[in-house]
C-alpha positions, -999 to +999 in steps of 0.1 A: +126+493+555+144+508+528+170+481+531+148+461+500+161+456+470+129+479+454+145+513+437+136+542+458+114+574+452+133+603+465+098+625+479+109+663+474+073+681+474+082+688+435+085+661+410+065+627+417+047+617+386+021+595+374+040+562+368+055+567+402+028+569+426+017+535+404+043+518+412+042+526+450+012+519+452+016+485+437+045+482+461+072+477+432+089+509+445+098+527+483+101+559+492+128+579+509+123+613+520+149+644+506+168+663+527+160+695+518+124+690+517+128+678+554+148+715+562+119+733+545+095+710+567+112+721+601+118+754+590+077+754+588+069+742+620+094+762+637+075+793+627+039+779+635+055+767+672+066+805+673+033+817+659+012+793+682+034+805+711+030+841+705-005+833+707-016+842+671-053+828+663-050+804+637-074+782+620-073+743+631-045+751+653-062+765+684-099+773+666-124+744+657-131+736+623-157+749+597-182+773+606-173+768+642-139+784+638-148+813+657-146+788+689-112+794+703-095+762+717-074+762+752-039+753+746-045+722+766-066+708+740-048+712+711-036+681+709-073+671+717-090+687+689-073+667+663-081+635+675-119+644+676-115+656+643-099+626+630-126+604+647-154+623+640-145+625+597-134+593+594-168+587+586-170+569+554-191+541+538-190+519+508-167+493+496-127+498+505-105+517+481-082+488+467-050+487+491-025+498+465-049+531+461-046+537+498-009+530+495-010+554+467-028+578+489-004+578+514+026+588+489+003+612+472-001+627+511+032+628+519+048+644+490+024+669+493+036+680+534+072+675+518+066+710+504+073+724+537+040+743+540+021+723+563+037+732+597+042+690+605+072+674+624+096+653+612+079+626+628+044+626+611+067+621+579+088+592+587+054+577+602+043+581+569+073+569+551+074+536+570+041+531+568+045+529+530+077+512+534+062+486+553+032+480+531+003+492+556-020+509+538-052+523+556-089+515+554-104+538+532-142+536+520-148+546+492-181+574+498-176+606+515-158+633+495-171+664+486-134+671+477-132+705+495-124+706+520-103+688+501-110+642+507-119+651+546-136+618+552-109+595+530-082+610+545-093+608+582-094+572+576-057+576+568-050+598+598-067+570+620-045+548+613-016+564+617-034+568+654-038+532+658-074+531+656-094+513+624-086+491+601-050+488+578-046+462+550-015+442+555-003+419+531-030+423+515-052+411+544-073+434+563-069+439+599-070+458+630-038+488+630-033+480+672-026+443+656-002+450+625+014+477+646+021+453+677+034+425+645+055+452+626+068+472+658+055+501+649+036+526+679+008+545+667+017+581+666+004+614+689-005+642+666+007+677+676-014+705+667-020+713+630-011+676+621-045+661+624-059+689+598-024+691+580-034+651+566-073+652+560-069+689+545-060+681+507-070+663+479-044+633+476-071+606+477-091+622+442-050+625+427-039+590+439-072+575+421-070+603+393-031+591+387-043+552+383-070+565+353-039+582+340-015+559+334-045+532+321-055+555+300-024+566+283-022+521+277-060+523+266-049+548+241-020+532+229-037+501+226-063+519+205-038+526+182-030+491+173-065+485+172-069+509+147-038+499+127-056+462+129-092+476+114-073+494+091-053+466+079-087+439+082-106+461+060-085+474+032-084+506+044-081+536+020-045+554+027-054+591+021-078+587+057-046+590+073-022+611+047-003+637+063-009+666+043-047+656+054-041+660+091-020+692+088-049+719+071-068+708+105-041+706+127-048+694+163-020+680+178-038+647+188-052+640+157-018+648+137-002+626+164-027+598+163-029+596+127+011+591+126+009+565+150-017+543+132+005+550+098+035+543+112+022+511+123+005+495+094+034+507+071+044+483+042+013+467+044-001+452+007-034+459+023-040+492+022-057+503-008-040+532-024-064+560-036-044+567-072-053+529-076-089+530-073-098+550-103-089+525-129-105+492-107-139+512-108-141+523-141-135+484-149-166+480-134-185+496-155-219+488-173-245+500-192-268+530-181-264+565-164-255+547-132-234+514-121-224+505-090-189+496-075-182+463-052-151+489-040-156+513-016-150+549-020-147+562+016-142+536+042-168+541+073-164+565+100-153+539+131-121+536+104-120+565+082-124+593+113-102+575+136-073+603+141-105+628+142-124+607+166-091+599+190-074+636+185-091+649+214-092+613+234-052+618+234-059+656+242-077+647+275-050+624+286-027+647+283-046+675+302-054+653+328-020+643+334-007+680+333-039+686+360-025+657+381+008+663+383+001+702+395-022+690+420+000+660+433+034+683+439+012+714+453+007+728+486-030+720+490-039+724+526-052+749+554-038+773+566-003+776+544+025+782+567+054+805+550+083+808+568+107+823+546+071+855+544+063+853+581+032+845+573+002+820+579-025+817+552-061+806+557-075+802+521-085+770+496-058+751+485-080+720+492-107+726+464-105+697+442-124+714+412-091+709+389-090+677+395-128+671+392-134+686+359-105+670+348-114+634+356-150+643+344-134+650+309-112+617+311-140+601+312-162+614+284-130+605+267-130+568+279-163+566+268-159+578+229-131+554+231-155+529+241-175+536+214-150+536+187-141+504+198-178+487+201-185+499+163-155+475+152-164+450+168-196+456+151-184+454+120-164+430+126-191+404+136-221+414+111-221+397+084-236+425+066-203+446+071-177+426+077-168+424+036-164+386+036-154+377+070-176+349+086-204+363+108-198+364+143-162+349+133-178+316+138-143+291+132-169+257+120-204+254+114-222+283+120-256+280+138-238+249+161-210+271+164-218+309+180-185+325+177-183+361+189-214+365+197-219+362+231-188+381+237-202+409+217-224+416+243-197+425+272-187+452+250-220+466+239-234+465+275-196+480+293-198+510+265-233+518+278-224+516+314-194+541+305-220+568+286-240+568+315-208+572+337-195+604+312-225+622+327-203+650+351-203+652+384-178+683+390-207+704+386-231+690+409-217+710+438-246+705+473-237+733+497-231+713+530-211+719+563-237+740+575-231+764+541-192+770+549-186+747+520-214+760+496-194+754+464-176+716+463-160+699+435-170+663+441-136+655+428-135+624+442-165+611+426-154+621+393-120+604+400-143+570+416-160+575+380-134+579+361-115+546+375-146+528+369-148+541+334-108+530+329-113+498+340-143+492+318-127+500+290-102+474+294-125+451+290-142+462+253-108+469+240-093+435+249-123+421+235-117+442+202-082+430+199-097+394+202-123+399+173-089+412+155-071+383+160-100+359+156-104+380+120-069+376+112-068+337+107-090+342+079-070+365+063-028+365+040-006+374+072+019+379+049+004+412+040+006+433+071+024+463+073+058+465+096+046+473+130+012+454+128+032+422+117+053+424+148+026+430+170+001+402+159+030+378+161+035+385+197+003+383+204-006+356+185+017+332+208-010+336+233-038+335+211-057+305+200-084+308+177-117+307+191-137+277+180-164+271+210-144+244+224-141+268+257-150+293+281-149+331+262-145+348+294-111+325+302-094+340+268-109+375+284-092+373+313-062+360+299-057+386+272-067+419+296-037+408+319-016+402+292-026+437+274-026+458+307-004+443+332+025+443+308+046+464+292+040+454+257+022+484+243+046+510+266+064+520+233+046+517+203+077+533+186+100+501+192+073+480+166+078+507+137+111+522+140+142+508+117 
């Protein structure tokens, strides 16, 4: 079905990234399958048919699985013993993984046999090819990783379908597979040997749902940038909290690369208050006595001030993650590795998801300091005991009648908990299992379930901060921003109306999170600051 007018992904085994396995899975791109990657593919299961012929013992292939792989199958059940283990895995619980994660899955899956190591036919990867194609996108609860062997229970669910049996979503509608595959055409497909274990062994479900928190992520952080830029510019900020020379004696990349960002943004801006300035409008203050005390601050607060210290290693994580992600959705990560090119067959752990668990786990400690960050604005923002003359709550009319922000202020001080308490890890709260074969896991698809969790809270308290912004900003001389913030808040301020209890806050919620995440607005930050 590649006859669409979507562009294509051309699936090699080598270089999918994040933002493509998005838009798969959102169903804004195909997939077509490389030609080379198909050679390396039949080159791989020419050997294993030789192996399995010669009658070589190999793991999955004619032996059962776990600690019963000293039971040695009969070549008439081959073809058997993957069924029964697809039946018997697909044993999950718990609400369904959204249908363009299981769509993700399934691209995640198949670029991952592409790399010719898995001993599969030709077939297996056009089934899964058209299955992507077509938009059917398997039934996967959401509990039953250990993630290793690899997502065993989320991807038997997949291979299921692709039997025929379960459920599929189609058109966004769940139903029966025999139904959409009688509707589409399609015939559900016989696994040979080594194909049942060749789709459950690997971790594509954790790195589809670990690619998602990515690429929100990288928009979250971006999005905290203008944030930032916004406080900065609210508040007076004092310039030297973001001077280079100030960034460079510590040096971490993320901080030097975050404080750029944010100073690059509110350039030009009459509101910054300049440090060599300050001297003489404090000294003008003076009075009588040993002491006397300034109306102008000296050092701005840490949620402003520490910003590039605070994000440095929130832009660090994302970009480990990502590196993690990437490895682990172009790798080889199933059991046993068939090399053709070495004559040999490999029985090892390419299925272990600890990468991708501890990476996820520190994604979402990240998530949650961004979190915080962005409550203690809003904070200050809303008290009128730190918000240096701005009307508490940002009440727009009479205040007592009128509540303002202050209901709103509760989503974000309630969804930054939740997030703390979701930054505990789970990657190292391995439970032997599998009768003690698999006595180390890396419950990398709960940190990834945790992690996606964590992303999508955080949508929620930075939308609400770039609200409070806005709301903040029609009190205050527009005129005044800096370059990049004055292009920003006039895009955004077509949308925005200034809150004034007249409406529902949680319609301008909604509103604003689809326009800040489901956009490209924020893609390049670069486009608002450069000549």
């Amino acid at each position: 079905m590649n006859g669409d007018n979507r562009p294509a992904v051309v699936l090699n085994g080598n270089d999918l990234s994040i933002e493509d396995i998005v838009a798969v899975g959102v169903g804004d791109k195909s997939v077509v399958l490389d030609a080379v990657a198909l050679d390396r593919c039949r080159a791989s299961r020419a050997f294993l048919e030789q192996e399995v012929a010669s009658e070589r013992i190999i793991y999955g292939v004619n032996t059962s699985f776990g600690p019963m792989c000293n039971k040695i199958i009969h070549d008439d059940e081959l073809e058997k013993l993957q069924v029964n283990l697809i039946r018997s895995h697909a044993a999950g619980l718990g609400a369904a993984l959204p249908f363009y994660i299981a769509r993700a899955v399934l691209v995640v899956r198949l670029n991952c046999l592409l790399k010719g190591y898995s001993g599969v036919r030709d077939k297996l990867l056009e089934f899964f090819k058209e299955m992507i194609n077509r938009g059917i996108c398997p039934y996967i609860p959401e509990c039953g990783s250990v993630g290793a062997s690899g997502d065993l229970v989320h991807l038997a669910h997949v291979a299921l379908a692709l039997i025929g049996e379960g459920k599929v979503f189609y058109r966004k509608q769940l139903r029966d597979t025999a139904d959409v595959f009688r509707e589409t055409g399609m015939k559900p497909l016989r696994l040979s040997f080594k194909e049942g274990i060749a789709v459950l062994n690997g971790t594509s479900a954790m790195t589809a749902l670990a690619a998602f928190v990515i690429y929100t992520s990288k928009k979250l952080l971006r999005l905290a940038y203008v944030n930032a830029a916004f406080a900065v510019e609210i508040f007076g900020g004092i310039d030297d909290a973001f001077d280079v020379d100030l960034h460079k004696v510590k040096a971490h990349p993320g901080q030097i690369n975050s404080a750029a960002i944010i100073r690059k943004l509110y350039a030009g801006s009459k509101n910054i208050v300049l440090r060599e300035n300050m001297h003489d409008r404090i000294r003008n203050q003076k009075s009588d006595g040993p002491v006397y005390e300034t109306s102008i601050n000296v050092q701005d607060v840490y949620s402003i001030r520490c910003t590039p210290q605070i994000l440095a290693p929130v832009c660090e994580a994302v970009e480990h993650a990502e590196k993690s992600v990437l490895i682990e959705a172009n790798s080889s990560n199933d059991n046993p590795i068939i090399i053709p090119d070495g004559k040999k067959i490999i029985h090892g752990g390419n299925f272990h998801g600890q990468s991708i668990g501890f990476a996820m786990d520190m994604l979402t400690i990240a998530l949650s300091e961004l979190c915080t960050l962005s409550e203690r604005r809003i904070n200050k923002l809303l008290d009128k005991n730190l918000n240096e003359g701005l009307p508490e709550h940002l009440i727009i009319g009479t205040p007592g009648l009128a509540m303002g922000f202050m209901g709103a202020q509760y989503l974000g001080t309630s969804t930054t908990a939740e997030n703390r308490q979701l930054a505990n890890p789970v990657s190292t709260l391995s439970i032997s299992c599998n009768a003690s074969n698999q006595d180390v896991v890396s419950m990398g698809t709960v940190a990834a379930r945790k992690a996606f969790r964590a992303a999508s809270n955080s949508k929620h308290v930075l939308t609400l901060e770039t609200l409070a912004d806005l709301q903040a900003f029609t009190f205050k001389d527009i005129s005044r921003l800096g370059k990049g913030t004055k292009k920003i808040h006039e895009i955004l301020s077509k949308h925005f109306v200034p809150y004034d209890n007249s409406r529902a806050f949680h319609d301008e919620l909604k509103k604003f999170r689809k326009l800040l995440f489901s956009s490209g607005l924020f893609d390049d930050l670069s486009v608002y600051y450069s000549a």
